[in-house]
C-alpha positions in Angstrom: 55.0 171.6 105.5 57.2 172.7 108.1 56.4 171.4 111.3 56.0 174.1 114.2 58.6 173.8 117.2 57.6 171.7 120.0 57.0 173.4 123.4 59.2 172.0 126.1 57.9 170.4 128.5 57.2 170.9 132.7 60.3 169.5 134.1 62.8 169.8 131.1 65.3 172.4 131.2 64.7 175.2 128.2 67.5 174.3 125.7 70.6 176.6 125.4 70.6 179.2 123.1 72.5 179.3 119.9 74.9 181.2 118.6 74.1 184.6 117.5 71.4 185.0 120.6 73.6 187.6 122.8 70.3 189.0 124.1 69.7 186.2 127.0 73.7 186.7 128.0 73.5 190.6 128.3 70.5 190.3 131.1 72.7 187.8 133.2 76.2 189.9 133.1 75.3 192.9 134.3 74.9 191.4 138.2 77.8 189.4 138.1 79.9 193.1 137.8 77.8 194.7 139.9 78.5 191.7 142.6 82.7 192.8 141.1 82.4 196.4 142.1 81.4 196.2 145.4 84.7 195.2 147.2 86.2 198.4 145.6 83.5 200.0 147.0 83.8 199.3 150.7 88.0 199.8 149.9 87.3 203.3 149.2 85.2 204.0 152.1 88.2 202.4 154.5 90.9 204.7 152.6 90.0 208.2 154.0 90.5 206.9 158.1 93.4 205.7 157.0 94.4 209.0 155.3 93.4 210.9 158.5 95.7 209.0 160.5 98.6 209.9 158.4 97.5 213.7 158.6 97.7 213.3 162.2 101.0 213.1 163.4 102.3 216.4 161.4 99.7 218.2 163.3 100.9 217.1 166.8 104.5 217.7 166.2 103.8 221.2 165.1 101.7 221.8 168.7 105.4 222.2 170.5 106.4 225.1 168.2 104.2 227.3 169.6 105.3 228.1 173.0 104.9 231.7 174.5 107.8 233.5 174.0 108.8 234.9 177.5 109.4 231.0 178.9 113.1 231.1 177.6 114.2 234.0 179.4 113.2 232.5 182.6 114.2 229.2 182.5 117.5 229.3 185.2 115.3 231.0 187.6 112.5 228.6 187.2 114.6 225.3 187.4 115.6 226.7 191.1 112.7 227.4 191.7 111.7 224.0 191.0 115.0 222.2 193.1 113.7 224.3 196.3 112.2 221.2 198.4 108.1 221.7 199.9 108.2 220.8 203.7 104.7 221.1 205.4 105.1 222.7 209.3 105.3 219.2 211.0 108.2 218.5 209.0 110.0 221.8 209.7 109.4 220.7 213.3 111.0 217.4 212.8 114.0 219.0 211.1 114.2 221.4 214.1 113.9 218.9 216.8 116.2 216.9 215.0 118.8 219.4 214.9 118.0 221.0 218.4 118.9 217.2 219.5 122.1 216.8 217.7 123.6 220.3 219.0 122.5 219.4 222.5 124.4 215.6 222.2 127.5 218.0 221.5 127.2 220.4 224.0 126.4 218.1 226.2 129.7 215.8 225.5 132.3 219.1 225.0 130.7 219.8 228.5 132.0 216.9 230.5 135.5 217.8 228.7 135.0 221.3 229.8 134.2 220.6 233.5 137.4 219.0 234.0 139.0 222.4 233.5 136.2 224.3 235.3 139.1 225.9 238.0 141.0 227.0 235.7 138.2 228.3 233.6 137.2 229.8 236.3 140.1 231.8 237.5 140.3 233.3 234.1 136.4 234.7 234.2 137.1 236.2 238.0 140.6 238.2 236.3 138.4 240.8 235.5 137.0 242.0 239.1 140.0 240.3 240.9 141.8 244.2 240.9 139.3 244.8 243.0 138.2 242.5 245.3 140.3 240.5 247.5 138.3 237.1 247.9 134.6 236.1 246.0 132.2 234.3 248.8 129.4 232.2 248.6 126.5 231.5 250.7 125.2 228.0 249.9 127.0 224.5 250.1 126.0 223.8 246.7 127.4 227.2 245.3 130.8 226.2 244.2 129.6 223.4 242.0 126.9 224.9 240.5 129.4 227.8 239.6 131.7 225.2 238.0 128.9 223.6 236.7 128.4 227.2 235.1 131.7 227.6 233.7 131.6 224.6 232.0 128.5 225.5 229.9 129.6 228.8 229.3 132.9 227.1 228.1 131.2 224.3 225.8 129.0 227.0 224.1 132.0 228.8 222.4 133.9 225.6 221.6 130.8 224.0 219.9 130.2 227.7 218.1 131.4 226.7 215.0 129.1 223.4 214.7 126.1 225.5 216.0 126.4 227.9 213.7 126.7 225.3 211.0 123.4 223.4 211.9 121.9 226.7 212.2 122.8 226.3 208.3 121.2 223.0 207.5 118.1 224.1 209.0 118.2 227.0 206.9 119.8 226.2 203.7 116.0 223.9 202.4 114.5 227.3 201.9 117.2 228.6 199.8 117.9 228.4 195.7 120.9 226.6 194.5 123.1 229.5 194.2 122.5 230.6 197.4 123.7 227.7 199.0 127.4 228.0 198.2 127.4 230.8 201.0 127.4 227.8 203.9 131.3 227.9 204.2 131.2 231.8 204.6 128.6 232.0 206.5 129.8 229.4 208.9 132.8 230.6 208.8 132.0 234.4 209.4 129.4 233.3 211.9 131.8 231.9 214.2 134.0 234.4 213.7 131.7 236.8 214.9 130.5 234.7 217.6 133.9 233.8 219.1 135.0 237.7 218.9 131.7 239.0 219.9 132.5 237.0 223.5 136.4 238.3 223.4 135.4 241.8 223.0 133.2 240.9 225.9 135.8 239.1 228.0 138.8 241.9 227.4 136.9 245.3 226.7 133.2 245.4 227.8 133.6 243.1 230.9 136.5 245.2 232.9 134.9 248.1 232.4 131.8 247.2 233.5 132.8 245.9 236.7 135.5 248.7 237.8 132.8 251.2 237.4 130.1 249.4 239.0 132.5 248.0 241.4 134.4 251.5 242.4 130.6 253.3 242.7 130.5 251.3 246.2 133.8 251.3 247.2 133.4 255.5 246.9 130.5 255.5 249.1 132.8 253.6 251.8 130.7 249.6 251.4 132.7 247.1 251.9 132.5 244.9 248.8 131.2 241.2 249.7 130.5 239.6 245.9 129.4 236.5 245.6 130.7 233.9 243.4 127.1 233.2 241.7 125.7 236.5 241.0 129.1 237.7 239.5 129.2 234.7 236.8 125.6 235.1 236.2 127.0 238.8 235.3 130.0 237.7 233.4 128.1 235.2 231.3 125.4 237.8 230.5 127.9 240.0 229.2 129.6 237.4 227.0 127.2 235.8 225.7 125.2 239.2 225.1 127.7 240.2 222.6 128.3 237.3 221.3 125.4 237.3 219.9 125.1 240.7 219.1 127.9 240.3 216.7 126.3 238.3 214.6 124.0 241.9 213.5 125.9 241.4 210.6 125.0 237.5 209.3 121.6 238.0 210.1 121.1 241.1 208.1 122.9 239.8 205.5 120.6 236.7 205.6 117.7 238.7 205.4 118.8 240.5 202.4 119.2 237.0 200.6 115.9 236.2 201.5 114.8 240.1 200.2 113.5 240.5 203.2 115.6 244.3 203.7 117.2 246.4 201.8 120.1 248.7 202.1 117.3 251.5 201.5 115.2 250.2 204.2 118.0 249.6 206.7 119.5 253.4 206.4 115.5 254.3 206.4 114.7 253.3 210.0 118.5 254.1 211.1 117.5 255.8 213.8 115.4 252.7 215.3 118.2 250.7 214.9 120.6 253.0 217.0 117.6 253.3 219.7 117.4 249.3 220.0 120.9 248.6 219.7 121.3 251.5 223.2 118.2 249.9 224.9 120.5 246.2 224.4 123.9 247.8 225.3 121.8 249.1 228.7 120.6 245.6 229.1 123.6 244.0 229.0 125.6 245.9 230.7 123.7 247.7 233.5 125.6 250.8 233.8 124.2 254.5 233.9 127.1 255.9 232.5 128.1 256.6 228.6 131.2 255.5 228.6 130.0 251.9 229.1 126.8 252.1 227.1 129.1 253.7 224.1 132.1 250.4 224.8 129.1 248.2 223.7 127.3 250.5 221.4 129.8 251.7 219.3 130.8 248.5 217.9 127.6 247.6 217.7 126.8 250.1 215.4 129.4 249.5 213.4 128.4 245.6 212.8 124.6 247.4 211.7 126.5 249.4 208.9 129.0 246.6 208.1 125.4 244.6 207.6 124.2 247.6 205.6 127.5 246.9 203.0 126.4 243.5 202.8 123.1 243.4 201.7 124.2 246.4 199.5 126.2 243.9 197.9 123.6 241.4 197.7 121.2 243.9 196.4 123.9 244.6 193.6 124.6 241.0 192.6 120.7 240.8 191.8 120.8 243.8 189.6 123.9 242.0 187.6 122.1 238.8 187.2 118.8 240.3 186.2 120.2 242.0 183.8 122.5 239.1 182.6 118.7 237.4 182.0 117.2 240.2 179.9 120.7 240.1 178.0 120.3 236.4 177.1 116.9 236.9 176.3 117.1 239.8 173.9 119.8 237.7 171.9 
């Protein structure tokens, strides 16, 4: 007889199976893949991020294609518009202090020049009434320097015009696009002009007339003619200085039309203001009753509102062109 297998005992390992037992093998295996297939697992679930982030940048590069199609035909205008400097008020103050100061340090130094010449400044500003009076008086010790003091402002103003008018320009030019700016040497230049002829015309035209009719109005009636020195310069610089800056009708209109504040439409419009105001300032300036003096101021007065109504016809012109050189560029 065959003797039955002996059962092993507690605390003997179970003996190994033979060959031709795959049974016992089969249970064990399938952890040991399942334990295999997890890494691949947790690869896949890091793959789609990563996926993502490579769908990402296409979609932000694409974002700049889709600008609005009326920011091309604007872009010179704008990039002025973005050059033009923001001041707050205090700072437009400082910049007018500031240039206040620096035209007073001039005037003040072409001054002292001026007053060594005061006499013979002075003999030229008494030709005009000198036909007609023998000898000017005064009435006060202090009169004859104060008049020379006088004549020596009055003198220092028109040879510092051409500075004043250009820091007029500095204060002004901040406010204004890039193209506009290339008008300072004109505009200086034109300013002065009109400046410096505004106080000849004054000085050889206006100023004789004024006084022989004014003067001879009293003679006729038999007074005898005592000036004085003072009130006739306070009389001569009135009238030059009036004119002067009435002649400059012109720049300022044409600096308004830059700004679009006027137009040629609006200028011819209220014509009939403008040749009201410009009488009530000829009357003003020089205080005569008579025609023919209001019309020696007037007239060419009149003519500098119409030579300013050319120019800002021409400015309004040169903004039609380069409108329409915009639209142009934009419809190609």
């Amino acid at each position: 007889m065959i003797p039955p297998p002996e059962e092993p005992e507690q605390g003997q390992p179970a003996e190994e199976p033979e060959q031709g037992q795959p049974a016992e093998e089969s249970d064990e295996e399938p952890p040991a893949e399942e334990t295999e297939e997890e890494p691949p697992a947790e690869e896949s679930e890091e793959e789609p991020p990563a996926e993502e982030s490579e769908e990402e940048p296409p979609a932000e590069e694409s974002e700049p294609k889709r600008l609005p199609p009326t920011q091309p035909a604007r872009m010179k205008p704008e990039e002025d518009e973005e050059e033009l400097p923001r001041m707050t008020l205090l700072e437009h103050l400082d910049e007018l202090r500031r240039r206040i100061l620096r035209t007073l340090i001039v005037v003040v130094v072409t001054f002292f020049g001026c007053f060594a010449f005061a006499e013979e400044i002075y003999t030229l500003l008494a030709k005009p009434i000198a036909p007609h009076v023998d000898q000017l008086a005064f009435d006060g010790v202090a009169d004859p320097f104060i008049v020379y003091v006088k004549v020596a402002l009055l003198a220092s103003v028109f040879v510092t015009a051409p500075y004043l008018v250009a820091q007029l320009w500095g204060f002004v030019s901040p406010g204004l696009y890039r193209r506009e700016k290339r008008y300072a040497i004109p505009f200086i230049f034109f300013g002065s002009f009109f400046f410096l002829g505004g106080g000849a015309f004054g000085y050889f035209v206006a100023l004789p007339f004024a006084v022989e009719f004014l003067v001879n109005m009293g003679l006729n009636a038999n007074w005898d003619a005592d000036i004085r020195i003072e009130r006739y310069l306070s009389f001569a610089v009135n009238v030059l200085l009036g004119l002067a800056v009435m002649f400059q009708l012109p720049i300022i209109i044409f600096m308004l039309s830059q700004l679009g504040v006027v137009t040629p439409q609006f200028l011819m419009r209220h014509f009939r203001w403008a040749v009201l105001i410009i009488i009530i300032l000829s009357a003003a300036i020089t205080p005569t009753p008579d025609v023919v003096n209001m019309t020696i101021v007037a007239g060419p007065t009149l003519l500098l509102y119409l030579l300013g109504v050319g120019a800002s016809a021409l400015v309004q012109r040169r903004r039609k062109r380069r409108e329409e050189e915009v639209e142009e560029e934009w419809a190609e």
